[in-house]
C-alpha positions as CSV (number, residue, x, y, z in Angstrom):
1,X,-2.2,-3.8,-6.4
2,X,-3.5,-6.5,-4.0
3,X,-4.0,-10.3,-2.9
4,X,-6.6,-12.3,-4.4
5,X,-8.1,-15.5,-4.1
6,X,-9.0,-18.2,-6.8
7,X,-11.8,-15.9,-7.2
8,X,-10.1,-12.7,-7.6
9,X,-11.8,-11.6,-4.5
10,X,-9.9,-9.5,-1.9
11,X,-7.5,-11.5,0.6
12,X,-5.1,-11.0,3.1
13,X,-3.2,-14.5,3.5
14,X,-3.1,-16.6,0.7
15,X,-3.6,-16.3,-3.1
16,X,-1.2,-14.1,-6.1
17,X,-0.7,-10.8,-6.3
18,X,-3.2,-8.6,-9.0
19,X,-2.2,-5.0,-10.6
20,X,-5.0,-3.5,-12.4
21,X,-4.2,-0.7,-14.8
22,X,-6.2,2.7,-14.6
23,X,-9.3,1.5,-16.4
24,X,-9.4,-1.8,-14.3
25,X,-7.9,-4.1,-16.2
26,X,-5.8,-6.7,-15.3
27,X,-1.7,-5.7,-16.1
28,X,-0.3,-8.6,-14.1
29,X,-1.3,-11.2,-11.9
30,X,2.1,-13.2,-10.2
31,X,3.1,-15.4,-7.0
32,X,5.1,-14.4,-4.3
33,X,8.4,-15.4,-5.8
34,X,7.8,-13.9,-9.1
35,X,7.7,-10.6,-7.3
36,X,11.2,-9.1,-9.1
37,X,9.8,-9.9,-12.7
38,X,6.9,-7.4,-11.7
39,X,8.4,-4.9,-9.2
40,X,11.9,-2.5,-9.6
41,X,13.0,0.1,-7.1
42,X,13.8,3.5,-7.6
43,X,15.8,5.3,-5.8
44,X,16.1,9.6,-5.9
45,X,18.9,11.6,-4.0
46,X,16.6,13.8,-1.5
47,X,15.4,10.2,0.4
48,X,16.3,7.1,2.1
49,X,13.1,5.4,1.1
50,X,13.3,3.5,-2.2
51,X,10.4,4.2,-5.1
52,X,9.0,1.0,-6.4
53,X,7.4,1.0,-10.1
54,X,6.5,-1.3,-12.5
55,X,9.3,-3.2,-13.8
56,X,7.5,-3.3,-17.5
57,X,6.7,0.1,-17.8
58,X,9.2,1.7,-15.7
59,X,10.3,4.7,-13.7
60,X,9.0,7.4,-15.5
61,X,8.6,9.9,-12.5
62,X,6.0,11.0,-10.3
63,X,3.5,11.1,-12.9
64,X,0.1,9.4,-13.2
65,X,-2.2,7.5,-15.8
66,X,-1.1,4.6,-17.7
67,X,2.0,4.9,-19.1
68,X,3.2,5.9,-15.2
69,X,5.1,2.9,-13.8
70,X,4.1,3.5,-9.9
71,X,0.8,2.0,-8.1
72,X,-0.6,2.0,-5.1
73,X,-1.3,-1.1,-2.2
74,X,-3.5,-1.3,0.6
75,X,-7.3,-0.4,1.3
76,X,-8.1,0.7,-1.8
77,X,-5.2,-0.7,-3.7
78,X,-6.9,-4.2,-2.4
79,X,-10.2,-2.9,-3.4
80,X,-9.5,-1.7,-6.7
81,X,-7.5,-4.9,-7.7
82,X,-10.2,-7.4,-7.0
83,X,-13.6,-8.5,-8.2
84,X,-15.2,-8.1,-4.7
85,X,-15.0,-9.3,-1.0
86,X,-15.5,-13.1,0.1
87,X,-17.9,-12.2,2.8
88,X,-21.5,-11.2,2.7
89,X,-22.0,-7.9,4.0
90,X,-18.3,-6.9,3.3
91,X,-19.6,-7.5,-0.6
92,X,-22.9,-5.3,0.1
93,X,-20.6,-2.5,1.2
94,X,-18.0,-3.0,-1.8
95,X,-21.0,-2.7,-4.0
96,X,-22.2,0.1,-2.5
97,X,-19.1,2.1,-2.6
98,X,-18.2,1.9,-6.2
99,X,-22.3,2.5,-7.5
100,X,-21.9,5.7,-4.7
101,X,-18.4,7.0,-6.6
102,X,-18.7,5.8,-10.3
103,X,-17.4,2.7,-10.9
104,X,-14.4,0.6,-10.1
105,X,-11.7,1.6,-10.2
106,X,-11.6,4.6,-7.8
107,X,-8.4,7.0,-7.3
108,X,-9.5,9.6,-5.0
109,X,-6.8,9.4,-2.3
110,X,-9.6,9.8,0.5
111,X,-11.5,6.8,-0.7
112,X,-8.6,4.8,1.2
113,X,-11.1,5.5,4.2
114,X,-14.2,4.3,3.0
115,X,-12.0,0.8,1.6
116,X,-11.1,0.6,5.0
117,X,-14.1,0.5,6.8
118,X,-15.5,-2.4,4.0
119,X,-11.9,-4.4,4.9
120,X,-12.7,-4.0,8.9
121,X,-16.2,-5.4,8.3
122,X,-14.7,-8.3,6.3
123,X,-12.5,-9.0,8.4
124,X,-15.1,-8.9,11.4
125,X,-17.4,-11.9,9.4
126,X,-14.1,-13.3,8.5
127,X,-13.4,-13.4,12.6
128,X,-17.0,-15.1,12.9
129,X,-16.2,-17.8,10.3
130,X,-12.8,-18.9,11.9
131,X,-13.6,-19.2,15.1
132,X,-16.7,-21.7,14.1
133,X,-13.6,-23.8,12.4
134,X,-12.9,-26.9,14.2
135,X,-9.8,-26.9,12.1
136,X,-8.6,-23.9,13.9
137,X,-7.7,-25.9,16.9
138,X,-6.5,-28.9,15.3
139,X,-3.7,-30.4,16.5
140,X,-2.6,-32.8,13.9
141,X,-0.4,-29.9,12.5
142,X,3.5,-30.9,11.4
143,X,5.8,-28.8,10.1
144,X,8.6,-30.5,7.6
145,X,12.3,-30.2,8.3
146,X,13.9,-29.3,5.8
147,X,17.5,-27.2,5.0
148,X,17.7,-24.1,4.9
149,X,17.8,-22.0,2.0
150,X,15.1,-19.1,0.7
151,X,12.0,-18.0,0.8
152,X,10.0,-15.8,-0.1
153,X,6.3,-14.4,1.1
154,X,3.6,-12.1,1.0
155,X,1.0,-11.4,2.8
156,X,-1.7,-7.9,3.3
157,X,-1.4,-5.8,6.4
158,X,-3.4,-3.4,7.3
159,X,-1.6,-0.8,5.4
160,X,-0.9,-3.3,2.0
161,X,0.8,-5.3,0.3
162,X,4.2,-7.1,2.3
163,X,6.8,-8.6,0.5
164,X,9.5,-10.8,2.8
165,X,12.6,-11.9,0.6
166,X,15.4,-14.0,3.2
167,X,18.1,-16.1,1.9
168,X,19.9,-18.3,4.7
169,X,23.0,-20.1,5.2
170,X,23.7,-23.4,6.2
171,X,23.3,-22.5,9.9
172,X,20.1,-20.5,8.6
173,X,21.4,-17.2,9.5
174,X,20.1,-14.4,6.9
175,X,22.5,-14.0,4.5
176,X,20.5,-11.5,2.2
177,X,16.8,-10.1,3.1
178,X,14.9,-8.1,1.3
179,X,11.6,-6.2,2.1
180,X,9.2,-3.7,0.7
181,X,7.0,-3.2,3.0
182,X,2.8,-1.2,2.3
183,X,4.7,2.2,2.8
184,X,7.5,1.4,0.8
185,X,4.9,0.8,-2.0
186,X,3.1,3.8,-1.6
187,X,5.8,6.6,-1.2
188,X,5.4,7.7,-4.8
189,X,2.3,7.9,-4.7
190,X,2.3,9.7,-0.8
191,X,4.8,12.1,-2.8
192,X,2.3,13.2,-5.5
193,X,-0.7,13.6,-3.2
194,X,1.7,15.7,-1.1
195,X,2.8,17.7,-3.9
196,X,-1.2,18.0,-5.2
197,X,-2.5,19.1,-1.9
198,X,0.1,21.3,-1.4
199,X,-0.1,23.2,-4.9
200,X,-4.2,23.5,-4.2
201,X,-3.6,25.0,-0.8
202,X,-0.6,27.8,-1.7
203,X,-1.5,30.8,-3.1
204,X,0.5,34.1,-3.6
205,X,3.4,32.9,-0.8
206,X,0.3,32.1,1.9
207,X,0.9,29.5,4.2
208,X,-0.8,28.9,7.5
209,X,-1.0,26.4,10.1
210,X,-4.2,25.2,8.0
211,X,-1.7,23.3,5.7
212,X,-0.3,21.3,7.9
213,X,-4.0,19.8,8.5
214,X,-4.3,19.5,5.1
215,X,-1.6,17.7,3.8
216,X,-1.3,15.7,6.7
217,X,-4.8,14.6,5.3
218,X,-2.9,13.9,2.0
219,X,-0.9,11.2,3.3
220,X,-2.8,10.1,6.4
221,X,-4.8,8.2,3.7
222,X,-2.5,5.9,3.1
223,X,-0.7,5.2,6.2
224,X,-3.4,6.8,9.8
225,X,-0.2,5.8,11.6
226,X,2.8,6.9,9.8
227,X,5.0,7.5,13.1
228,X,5.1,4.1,13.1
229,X,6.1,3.8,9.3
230,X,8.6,5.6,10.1
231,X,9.6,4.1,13.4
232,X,9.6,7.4,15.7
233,X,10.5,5.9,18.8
234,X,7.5,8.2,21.1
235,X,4.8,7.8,18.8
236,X,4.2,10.7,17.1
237,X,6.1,12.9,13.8
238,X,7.5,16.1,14.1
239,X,5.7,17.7,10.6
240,X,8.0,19.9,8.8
241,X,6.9,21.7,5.5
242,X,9.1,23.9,3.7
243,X,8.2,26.5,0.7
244,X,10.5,26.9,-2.0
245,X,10.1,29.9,-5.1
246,X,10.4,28.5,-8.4
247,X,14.2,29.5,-8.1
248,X,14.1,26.8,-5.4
249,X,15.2,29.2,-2.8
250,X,13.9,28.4,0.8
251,X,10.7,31.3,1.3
252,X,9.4,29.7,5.3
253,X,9.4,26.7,7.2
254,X,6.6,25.7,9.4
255,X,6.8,23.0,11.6
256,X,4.5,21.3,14.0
């Protein structure tokens, strides 16, 4: 899932919202306030964080392929959603990425990376072309008065797609918000990369400090920053991994 423009190039600011299904082609293609004919949230006992899926195909668990409701935003989300990028060298790179690993789409989680080095040049020669924009500093700018009442808006950030949802009163205090934010979007997906890594890496009850590294890799795809995700107020997360039997009784924990 990601923003496009008229062109169904990649964009962070202004266009509808594509989902592409496994083989690349387009599923759905909305506006920013058709986002709850698209989008459902699920919500399981062991979190706080709510699992959003496909309203059309629904919740079907943490499974993938095509008949699995969830999806992923951001880097590669953006990537695999669009056409190509709207700026030169960004476009050679796009190309060069998907000829290098097969073909659009790509899921390999750690191809978020190599998305997000094509967005950060984009969004270098994007830089070049605003600042040369006598618009930019225009100041014939007027915003309408109008009541208030509700709106809704999305936009990419660095980590994906950003759904804001605010209803106001007369006095246009927030009467009912609702967000799903890149993370949000991506927890199922985080989960079964998790779960993936984890059942590569443990063999015969042997854990060492080595998995930590590498299913923090898992999920440091989606999200290099997650403390912040998850709003740890020093900066950093506290990793905890615990190893259950298949009776679900607690083997070890390891924490970091």
């Amino acid at each position: 899932m990601g923003t496009v423009d008229g062109d169904n190039r990649v964009n962070f600011y202004d266009g509808k919202i594509l989902v592409v299904d496994p083989q690349g082609g387009e599923f759905a293609k909305f506006a920013p306030n058709e986002y709850l004919d698209i989008i459902e949230e699920h919500v399981e006992p062991w979190t706080y964080v709510k699992l959003p899926y496909l309203k059309k195909i629904g919740w079907k668990g943490f499974t993938d392929g095509p008949e699995s409701g969830i999806y992923r935003v951001g880097p590669l989300g953006r990537l695999n959603a669009a056409d190509g990028m709207a700026t030169p060298i960004a476009q050679q790179e796009y190309e060069l990425m998907y000829k290098t690993l097969g073909g659009s789409p790509v899921h390999a989680t750690l191809a978020f990376h190599w998305a997000r080095l094509i967005e950060l040049m984009y969004a270098t020669e994007r830089c070049l072309e605003l600042v040369t924009d006598k618009d930019i500093t225009n100041t014939d700018i007027k915003n309408k008065p109008g009541k208030p009442n509700e709106g809704i808006g999305i936009v990419e950030a660095a980590r994906g797609t950003l759904i804001h949802h605010y209803t106001l009163d007369e006095k246009a205090l927030a009467k009912k918000v609702n967000l799903i934010v890149a993370t949000t979007h991506n927890a199922p997906g985080i989960c079964m990369s998790i779960k993936n890594a984890a059942s590569g890496l443990i063999h015969n009850g042997e854990v060492n400090d080595g998995l930590l590294n590498t299913v923090e890799m898992a999920f440091r795809a989606y999200d290099p920053c997650f403390a912040c995700a998850t709003h740890f107020a020093v900066g950093e997360m506290p990793l905890e991994i615990k190893i259950f039997d298949e009776q679900k009784q607690l083997l070890e924990t390891i924490r970091r």
